[in-house]
N, C-alpha and C positions, 0 to 999 in steps of 0.2 A: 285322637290327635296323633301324628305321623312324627314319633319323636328323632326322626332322622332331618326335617327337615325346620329348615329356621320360626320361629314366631314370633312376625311382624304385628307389632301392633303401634296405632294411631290415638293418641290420649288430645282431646281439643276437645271445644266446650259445643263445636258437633262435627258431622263428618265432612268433611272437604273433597270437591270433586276432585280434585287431581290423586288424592291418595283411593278414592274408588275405583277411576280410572287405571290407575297404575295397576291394584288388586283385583282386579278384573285381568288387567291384557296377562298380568306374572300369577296367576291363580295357581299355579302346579308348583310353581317354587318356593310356596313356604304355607305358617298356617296365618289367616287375614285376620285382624280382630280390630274392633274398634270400642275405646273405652272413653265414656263423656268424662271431660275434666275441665272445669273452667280456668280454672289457676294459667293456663296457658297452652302451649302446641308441641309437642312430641310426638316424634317416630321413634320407636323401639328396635332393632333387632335382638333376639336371643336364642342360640344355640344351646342346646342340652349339654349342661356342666360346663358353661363359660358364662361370665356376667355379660349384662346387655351394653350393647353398644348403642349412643341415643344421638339422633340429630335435633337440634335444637332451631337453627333456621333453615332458608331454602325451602320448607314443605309445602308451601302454595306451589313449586312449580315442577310438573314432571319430570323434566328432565335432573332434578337434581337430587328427585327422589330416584330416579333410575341409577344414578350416577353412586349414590350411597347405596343402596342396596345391592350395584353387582361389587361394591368395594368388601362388601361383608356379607355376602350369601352364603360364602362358604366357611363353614369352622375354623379355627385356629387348630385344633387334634379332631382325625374321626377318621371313621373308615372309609376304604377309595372304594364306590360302588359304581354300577355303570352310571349313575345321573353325576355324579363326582369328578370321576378320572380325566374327563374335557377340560373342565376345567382348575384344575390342579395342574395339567400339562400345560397349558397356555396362557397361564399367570405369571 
């Protein structure tokens, strides 16, 4: 596991095409995990040494898993690397 880069994970009681979708086309910008949970549907993000940030609706539809995940792909602290420094400038 590439601890520079965020770990997205999907907790539902199974996996949903739009979040394999999504983790397929963004495969290089984080790590994909899917965890079966019936209790309910959950997107994860978490950065290394910051709590996770969780979306709770919206995850049936791409675009708003798009939408949440470029809102938090990048850390809150961490180092400016070349996959980094774009967007930190244009945020």
């Amino acid at each position: 596991v590439d601890t520079e880069r965020p770990r997205i994970v999907l907790r539902a009681p199974c996996l949903l095409l739009q979040y394999e979708r999504v983790a397929r086309k963004f495969r290089p910008s984080g790590d994909w995990y899917f965890q079966k949970d019936d209790s309910g549907v959950a997107l994860e993000i978490t950065h290394r040494d910051e709590a996770p940030v969780t979306m709770k609706t919206g995850i049936r539809d791409n675009s708003t898993i798009i939408d949440f995940l470029q809102a938090h792909i990048l850390p809150r602290f961490g180092k400016i690397t070349s996959l980094t420094y774009d967007w930190y400038m244009y945020q």
